[in-house]
C-alpha positions as CSV (number, residue, x, y, z in Angstrom):
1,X,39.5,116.9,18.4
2,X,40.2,115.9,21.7
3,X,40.4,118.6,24.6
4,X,42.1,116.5,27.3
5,X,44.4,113.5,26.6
6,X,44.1,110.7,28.9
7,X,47.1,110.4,31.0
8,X,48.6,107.6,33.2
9,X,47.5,109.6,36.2
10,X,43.9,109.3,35.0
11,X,44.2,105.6,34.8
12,X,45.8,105.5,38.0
13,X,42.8,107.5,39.5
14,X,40.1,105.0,38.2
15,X,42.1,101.7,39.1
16,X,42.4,103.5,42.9
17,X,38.5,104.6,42.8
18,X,36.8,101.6,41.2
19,X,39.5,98.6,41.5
20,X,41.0,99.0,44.7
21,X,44.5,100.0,44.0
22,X,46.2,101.3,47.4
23,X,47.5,104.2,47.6
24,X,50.4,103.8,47.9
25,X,50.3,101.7,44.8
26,X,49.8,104.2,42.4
27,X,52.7,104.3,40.1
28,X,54.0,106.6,37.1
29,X,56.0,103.9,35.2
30,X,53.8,103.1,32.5
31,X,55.8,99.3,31.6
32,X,54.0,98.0,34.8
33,X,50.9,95.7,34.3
34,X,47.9,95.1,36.4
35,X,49.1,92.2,37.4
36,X,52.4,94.0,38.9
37,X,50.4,96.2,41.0
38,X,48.7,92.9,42.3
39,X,45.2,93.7,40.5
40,X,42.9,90.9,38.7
41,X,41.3,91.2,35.8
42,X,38.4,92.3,37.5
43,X,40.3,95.6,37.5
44,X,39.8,95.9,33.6
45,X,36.4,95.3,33.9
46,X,36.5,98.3,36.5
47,X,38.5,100.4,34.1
48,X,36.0,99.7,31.2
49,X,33.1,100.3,33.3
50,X,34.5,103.7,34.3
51,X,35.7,104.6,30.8
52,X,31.8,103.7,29.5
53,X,30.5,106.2,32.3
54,X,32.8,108.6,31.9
55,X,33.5,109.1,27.5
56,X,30.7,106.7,26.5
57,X,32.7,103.7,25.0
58,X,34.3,100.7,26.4
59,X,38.2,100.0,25.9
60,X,38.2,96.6,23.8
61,X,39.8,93.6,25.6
62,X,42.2,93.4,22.6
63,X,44.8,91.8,25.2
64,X,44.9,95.0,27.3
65,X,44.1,93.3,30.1
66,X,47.7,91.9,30.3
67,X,49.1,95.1,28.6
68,X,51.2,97.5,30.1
69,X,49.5,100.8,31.6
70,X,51.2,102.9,28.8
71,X,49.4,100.5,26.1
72,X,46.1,100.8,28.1
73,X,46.3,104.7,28.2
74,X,47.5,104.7,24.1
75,X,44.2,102.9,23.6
76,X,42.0,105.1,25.3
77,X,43.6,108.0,23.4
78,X,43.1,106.1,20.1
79,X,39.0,105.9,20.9
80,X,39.0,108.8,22.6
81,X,40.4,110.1,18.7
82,X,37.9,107.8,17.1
83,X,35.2,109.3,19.1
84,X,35.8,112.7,18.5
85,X,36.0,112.2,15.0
């Protein structure tokens, strides 16, 4: 059972910690893409990076990389449920 859902804010966090992502960037409006926020795909290699220190797994690049935030946080939810399990 999962304790703690991962949230947008959480994604947020890591893209601004390990990608890069100003500040003032950050946003709550979970259609936007990396690309909108002007980040590469070098930032989903930063987010799976973080996701593998921090739960132990890495987010498959199952087209997330071009996904919307709120698809990118669903996913992690889903393995963080598969993990748990």
């Amino acid at each position: 059972m999962i304790t703690q859902e991962f949230r947008l804010s959480d994604l947020m966090d890591i893209l601004e910690e390990k990608a890069g992502l100003p500040a003032q960037d950050r946003t709550t409006d979970g259609n936007l893409t990396l690309d909108a926020v002007g980040l590469d795909s070098l930032a989903f290699l930063a987010v799976q990076a973080a996701l593998e220190a921090r739960y132990g797994f890495e987010l498959p690049d199952e087209g997330l990389e071009r996904g919307s935030f709120a698809e990118v946080v669903a996913a992690v939810n889903r393995q963080l449920e598969e993990h748990a399990a």
